[in-house]
C-alpha positions, -999 to +999 in steps of 0.1 A: -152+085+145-153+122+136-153+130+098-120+129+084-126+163+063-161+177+085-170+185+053-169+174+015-138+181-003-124+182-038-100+157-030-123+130-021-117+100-004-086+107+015-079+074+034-088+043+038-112+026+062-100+007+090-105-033+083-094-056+111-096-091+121-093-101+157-080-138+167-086-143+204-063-176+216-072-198+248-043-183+263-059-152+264-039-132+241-053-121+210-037-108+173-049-080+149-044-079+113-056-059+086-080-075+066-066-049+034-045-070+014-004-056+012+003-046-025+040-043-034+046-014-061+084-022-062+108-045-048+134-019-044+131+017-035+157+029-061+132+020-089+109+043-080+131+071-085+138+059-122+099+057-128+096+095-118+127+104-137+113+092-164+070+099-158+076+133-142+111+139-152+107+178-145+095+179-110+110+189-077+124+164-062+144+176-034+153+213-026+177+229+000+187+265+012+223+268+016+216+296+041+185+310+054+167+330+031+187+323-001+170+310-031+163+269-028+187+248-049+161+225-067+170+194-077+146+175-105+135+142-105+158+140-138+189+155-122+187+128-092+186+099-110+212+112-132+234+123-107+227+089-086+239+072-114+269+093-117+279+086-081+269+051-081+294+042-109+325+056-087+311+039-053+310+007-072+349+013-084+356+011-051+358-018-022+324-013-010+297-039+005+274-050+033+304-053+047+325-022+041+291+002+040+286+042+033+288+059+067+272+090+067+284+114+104+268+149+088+231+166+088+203+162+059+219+180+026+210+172-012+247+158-015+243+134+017+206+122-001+222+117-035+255+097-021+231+074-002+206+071-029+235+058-048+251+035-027+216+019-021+209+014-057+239-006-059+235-025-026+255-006-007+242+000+029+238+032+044+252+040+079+235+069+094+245+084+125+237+117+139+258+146+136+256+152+173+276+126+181+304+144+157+302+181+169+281+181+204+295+153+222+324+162+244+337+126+235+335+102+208+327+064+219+294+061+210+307+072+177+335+047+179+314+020+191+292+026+161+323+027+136+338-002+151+306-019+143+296-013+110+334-010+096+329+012+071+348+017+038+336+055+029+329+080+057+310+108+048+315+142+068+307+174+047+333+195+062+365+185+068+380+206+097+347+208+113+345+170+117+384+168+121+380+156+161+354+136+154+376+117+120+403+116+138+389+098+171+375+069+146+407+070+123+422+035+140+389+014+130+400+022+092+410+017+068+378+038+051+379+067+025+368+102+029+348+122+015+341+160+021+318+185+000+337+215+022+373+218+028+384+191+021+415+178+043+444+168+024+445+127+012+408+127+013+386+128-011+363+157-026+327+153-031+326+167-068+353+136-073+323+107-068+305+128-100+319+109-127+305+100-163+278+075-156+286+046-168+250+029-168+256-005-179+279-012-148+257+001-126+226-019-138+251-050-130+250-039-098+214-034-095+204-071-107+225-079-071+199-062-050+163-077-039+140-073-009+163-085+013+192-059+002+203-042+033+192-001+030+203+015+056+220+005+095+200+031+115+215+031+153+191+029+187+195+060+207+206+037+231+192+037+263+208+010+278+247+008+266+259+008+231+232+019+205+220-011+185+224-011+146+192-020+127+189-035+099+169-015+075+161-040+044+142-029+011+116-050+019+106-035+051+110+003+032+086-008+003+064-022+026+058+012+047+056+032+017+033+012+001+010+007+030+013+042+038-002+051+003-030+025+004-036+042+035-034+073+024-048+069-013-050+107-016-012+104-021-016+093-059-036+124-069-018+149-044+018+142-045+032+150-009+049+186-007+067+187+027+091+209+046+114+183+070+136+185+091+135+150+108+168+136+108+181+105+081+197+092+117+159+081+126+137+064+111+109+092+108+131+111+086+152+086+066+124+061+062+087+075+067+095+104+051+119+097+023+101+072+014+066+089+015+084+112-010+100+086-037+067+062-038+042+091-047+066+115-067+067+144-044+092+170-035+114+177-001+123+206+011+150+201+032+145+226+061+174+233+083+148+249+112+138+225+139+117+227+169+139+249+193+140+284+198+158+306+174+153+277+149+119+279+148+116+311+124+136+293+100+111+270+096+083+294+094+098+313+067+103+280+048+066+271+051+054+305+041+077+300+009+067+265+003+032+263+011+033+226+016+002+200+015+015+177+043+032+190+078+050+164+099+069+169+136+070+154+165+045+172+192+075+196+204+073+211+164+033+215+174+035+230+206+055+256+191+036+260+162+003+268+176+021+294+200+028+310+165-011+305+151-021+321+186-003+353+176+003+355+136-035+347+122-023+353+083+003+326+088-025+306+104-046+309+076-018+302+046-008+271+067-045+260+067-051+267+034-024+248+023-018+219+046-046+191+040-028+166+066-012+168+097+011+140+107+031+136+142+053+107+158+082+104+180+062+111+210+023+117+222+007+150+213-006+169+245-046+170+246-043+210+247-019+213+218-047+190+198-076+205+209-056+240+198-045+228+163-082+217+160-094+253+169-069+272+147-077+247+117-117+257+121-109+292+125-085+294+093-104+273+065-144+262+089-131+226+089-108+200+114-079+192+093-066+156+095-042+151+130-032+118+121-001+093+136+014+063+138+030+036+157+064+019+155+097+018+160+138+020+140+129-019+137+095-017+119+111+009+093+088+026+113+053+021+110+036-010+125+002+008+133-014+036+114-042+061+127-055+066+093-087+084+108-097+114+122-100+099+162-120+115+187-091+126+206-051+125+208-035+090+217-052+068+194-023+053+174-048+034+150-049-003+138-024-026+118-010-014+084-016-040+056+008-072+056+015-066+096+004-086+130+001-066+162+001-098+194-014-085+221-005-105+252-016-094+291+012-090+316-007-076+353-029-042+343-008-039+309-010-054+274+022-061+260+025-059+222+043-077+196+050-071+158+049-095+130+056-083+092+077-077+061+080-041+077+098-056+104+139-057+109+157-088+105+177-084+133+205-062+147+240-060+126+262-084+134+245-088+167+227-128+167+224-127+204+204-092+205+189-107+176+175-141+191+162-118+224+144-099+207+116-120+188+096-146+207+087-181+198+063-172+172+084-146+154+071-116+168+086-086+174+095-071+215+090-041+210+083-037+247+051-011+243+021-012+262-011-010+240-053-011+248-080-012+224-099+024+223-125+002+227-127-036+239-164-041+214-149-028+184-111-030+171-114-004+142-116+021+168-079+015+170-058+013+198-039+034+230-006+037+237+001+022+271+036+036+280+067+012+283+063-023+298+099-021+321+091+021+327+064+016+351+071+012+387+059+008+422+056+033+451+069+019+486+024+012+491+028-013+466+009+008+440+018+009+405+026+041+386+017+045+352+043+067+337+033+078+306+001+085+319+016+109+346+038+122+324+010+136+296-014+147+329+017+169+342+032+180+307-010+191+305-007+211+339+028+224+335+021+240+301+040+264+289+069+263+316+078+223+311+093+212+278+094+173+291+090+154+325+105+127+340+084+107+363+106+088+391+096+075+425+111+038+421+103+021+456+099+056+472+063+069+493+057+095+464+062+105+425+084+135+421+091+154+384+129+161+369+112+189+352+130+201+318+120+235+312+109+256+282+134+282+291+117+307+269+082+304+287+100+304+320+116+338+311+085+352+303+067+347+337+096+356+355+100+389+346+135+386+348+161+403+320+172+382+288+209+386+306+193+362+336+213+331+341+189+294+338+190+293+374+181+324+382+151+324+360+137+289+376+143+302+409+121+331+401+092+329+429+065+331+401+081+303+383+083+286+411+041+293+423+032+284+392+049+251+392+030+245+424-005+257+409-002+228+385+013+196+408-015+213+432-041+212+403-033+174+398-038+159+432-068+180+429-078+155+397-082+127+423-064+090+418-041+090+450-004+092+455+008+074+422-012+100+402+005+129+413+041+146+422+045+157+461+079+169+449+094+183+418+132+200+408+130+223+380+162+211+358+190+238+355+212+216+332+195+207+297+192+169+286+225+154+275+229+138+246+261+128+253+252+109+285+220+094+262+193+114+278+179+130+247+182+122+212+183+146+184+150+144+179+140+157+212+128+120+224+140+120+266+152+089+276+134+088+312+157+059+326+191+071+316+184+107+333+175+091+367+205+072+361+227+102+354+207+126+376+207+103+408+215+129+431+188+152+419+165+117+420+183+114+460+168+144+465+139+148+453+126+116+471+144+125+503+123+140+536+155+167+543+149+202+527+168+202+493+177+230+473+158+240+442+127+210+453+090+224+448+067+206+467+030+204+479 
């Protein structure tokens, strides 16, 4: 392994070494577990928000611009536990339980993380579901589905009219109160109303009802297959994460995390990973409303810049775009080096050239490699099952078991199907006991359906590989399998800049072919064509179009026959839906549910007749 900081640093040990036992079984499978015992700091997360109200009761918190550029509304440690209290004696005044629950339909805001903060301390769970189901869906049954579900006794949505479609199409699965911080519609109920005079003895009643197996939050699937799924999210498996995070990363208890997020409370990155990052090592959010898209981007940058925070974390999209902006803006390169001491992405694989860039810009900036760490896990692990607490020798290596947790690794044909075993692990699905019982095997392990390899077979501290999905490989009509998220990271390599995400299909067919989502932006760019160009115009541009050809040229060139490589490919005019599941709001492309909803473009792609739009060899 490559030093963590290439050089000696006043912060000192900065992680923990990987310790891992390996049980090989006559079956052939085998189990890893860390040999680091779990330590449990808490058995609920609410208390550590009284320790730092009462150790650091000064510090930030959680911040938030109400637009871009105006000063940050700062919230101390003592003003959220304060204010939590406050709301968590009117929520317990009302008919709320694990069965009536807080549902929560609007983006990251300090009111949204107070009112949840709140109903959790009083063992109240938290529904989250992305706004985009609200106000970019054109219509409303996942959000119905999801309502109907969890029947809720308190919605939140922070603005009234704006959600007023949205409230209106889950108004018959009542009867639930709501509550609006903006405009509030007439009969529901205003935000500053849930601010009453704490009344601290009740709500310490309350809080003797709720242990390690208190439900937290209901986080939703993204649903690739039908209705999303609600997970249970228990205080155990959030303590357990944080925890193991911080004995991971014992830097934490003498730098305090400082981070600029966006990541969604819908998903478990945001709501869990980093919340909870945040309350176990009393550190401060700021709550950035940029993201990873263009136009949105700046945002971000001009909250970093402001901020100066000491850990970044995205998923690779946020990456790509950021070295784009260290390529052209070297002073930002060098404040964002100087200040950021770790580097933390999920959600998806980071590209090899997108690594090997951050790498570059970190030694130019500051003379050193700054940590690119990840993890591995999913909404039901709360999220992280594996931890790549190291700096590895490349991208992909999604590291070895976090304290407390199992990782079975069985063999199914040229893949090694893994399993999770752990207090970090769901319960099951909300009032879902079939899903549930599918879902573990005989032993108690986890499905998670992943494919993992060790980094290598002689020694299992080196960590592990993510394998792709178990049910998303396929084979060609040759009989030959294709392994799709290795295609997929070889052509999102070779398509870089112009392809924001591939899909890899080819099912039963003589050849791959790539639904290519495109960076619209890049594709401009080479074109040459005027910002008033319409999508399809721009990707039917020839130089586009040669360029795309260059790079499925470029990988039959690599070598590794016809399921290594795309004979065909359509440049996608229409952007992922999330209405129709293809994409979540956190950029993750569902590659089965767009050949599903795309299966003419898939028709047509794989057919031998000329089709419009196809690039092929």
């Amino acid at each position: 392994m490559l030093d963590v900081v290439g050089k000696p640093d006043a912060l000192g040990a900065m992680f923990a070494q990987p310790d891992v036992t390996v049980e090989r079984r006559s079956d052939g499978s085998f189990i890893l577990s860390s040999n680091t015992t779990a330590v449990q700091t808490s058995a609920t997360v609410g208390a550590w928000l009284e320790h730092w109200a009462r150790a650091t009761p000064d510090n930030v918190f959680v911040a938030q611009r109400d637009q871009a550029g105006a000063p940050w509304r700062r919230v101390t440690y003592r003003q959220a536990w304060a204010s939590v209290l406050s709301i968590a004696t009117a929520l317990s005044q009302r008919d709320l339980s694990p069965e009536r629950p807080l549902a929560v339909l609007s983006d990251n805001s300090i009111e949204v993380l107070l009112l949840s903060l709140a109903a959790i301390q009083i063992g109240v769970p938290v529904v989250s579901i992305t706004s985009a189901y609200s106000l970019v869906a054109t219509d409303y049954a996942k959000l119905e589905a999801m309502i109907a579900l969890s029947t809720p006794g308190l919605i939140y949505a922070d603005d009234g009219p704006r959600y007023a479609k949205a409230l209106a199409a889950i108004d018959p699965h009542g009867p639930h109160e709501v509550v609006s911080l903006h405009n509030t519609r007439s009969g529901d109920t205003a935000f500053q109303d849930l601010c009453v005079p704490a009344d601290e003895a009740r709500v310490r009643a309350r809080m003797t009802t709720v242990g390690p197996d208190t439900i937290t939050r209901i986080l939703f699937t993204s649903g690739s297959t039908g209705t999303p799924k609600g997970v249970i999210n228990t205080q155990r498996m959030n303590t357990t994460m944080a925890d193991a995070r911080t004995q991971l990363w014992p830097v934490l208890e003498r730098m305090p995390p400082v981070i600029v997020d966006w990541l969604p409370w819908s998903h478990t990155f945001g709501a869990n990973h980093n919340l909870f990052l945040i309350m176990r090592n009393g550190g401060a959010m700021y709550i950035d409303a940029g993201r990873p898209a263009p136009g949105l981007m700046d945002t971000t940058l001009a909250n970093i810049r402001d901020v100066r925070p000491n850990i970044f974390l995205n998923v690779p999209r946020g990456f790509d775009m950021l070295v784009d902006v260290m390529d052209a803006d070297k002073e930002f390169r060098r404040q964002f080096f100087m200040s950021v001491k770790i580097m933390f992405y999920a959600g998806a694989a980071l590209g090899i050239k997108t690594w090997t860039r951050l790498q570059e810009h970190s030694i130019a900036a500051v003379g050193t490699m700054t940590p690119t760490l990840t993890a591995w896990g999913s909404t039901e692990t709360s999220p992280v099952a594996t931890d790549c607490h190291y700096m590895a020798e490349t991208n992909g290596n999604i590291g070895v078991p976090i304290p407390g947790c199992q990782i079975k690794l069985l063999p199914r044909g040229d893949k090694i199907e893994a399993r999770i075993k752990g207090p970090n692990v769901t319960p099951g699905y909300f009032r879902s006991p079939e899903l549930t019982a599918e879902a573990f095997d005989e032993e108690g392990f986890y499905k998670i359906g992943d494919a993992l390899r060790l980094a290598d077979d002689s020694d299992p501290n080196r960590g592990m590989i993510f394998d792709g999905r178990i049910g998303e490989d396929f084979k060609l009509l040759t009989g030959t399998w294709v392994n799709v998220a290795t295609v997929k990271a070889r052509a999102v390599a070779a398509l870089a800049p112009l392809a924001q995400e591939v899909v890899v299909a080819g099912h039963d067919a003589d050849h791959i072919g790539f639904l290519i989502f495109p960076n619209l932006a890049a594709c401009q760019a080479l074109s040459g064509l005027p910002e008033t160009a319409t999508r399809a115009q721009i990707l039917a541009a020839p130089t586009v179009v040669a360029r795309v050809r260059e790079a499925m040229q470029a990988l039959r060139a690599q070598g590794g026959g016809s399921s290594s490589y795309a004979a065909a490919a359509l440049l996608l005019i229409e952007p992922p839906s999330i209405n129709d599941g293809e994409i979540t709001d956190k950029g993750y492309i569902n590659q089965r549910r767009v050949q599903t909803c795309r299966a003419d473009l898939v028709a047509a792609l794989m057919s031998a007749s000329p089709a419009p739009g196809r690039i092929t060899l």
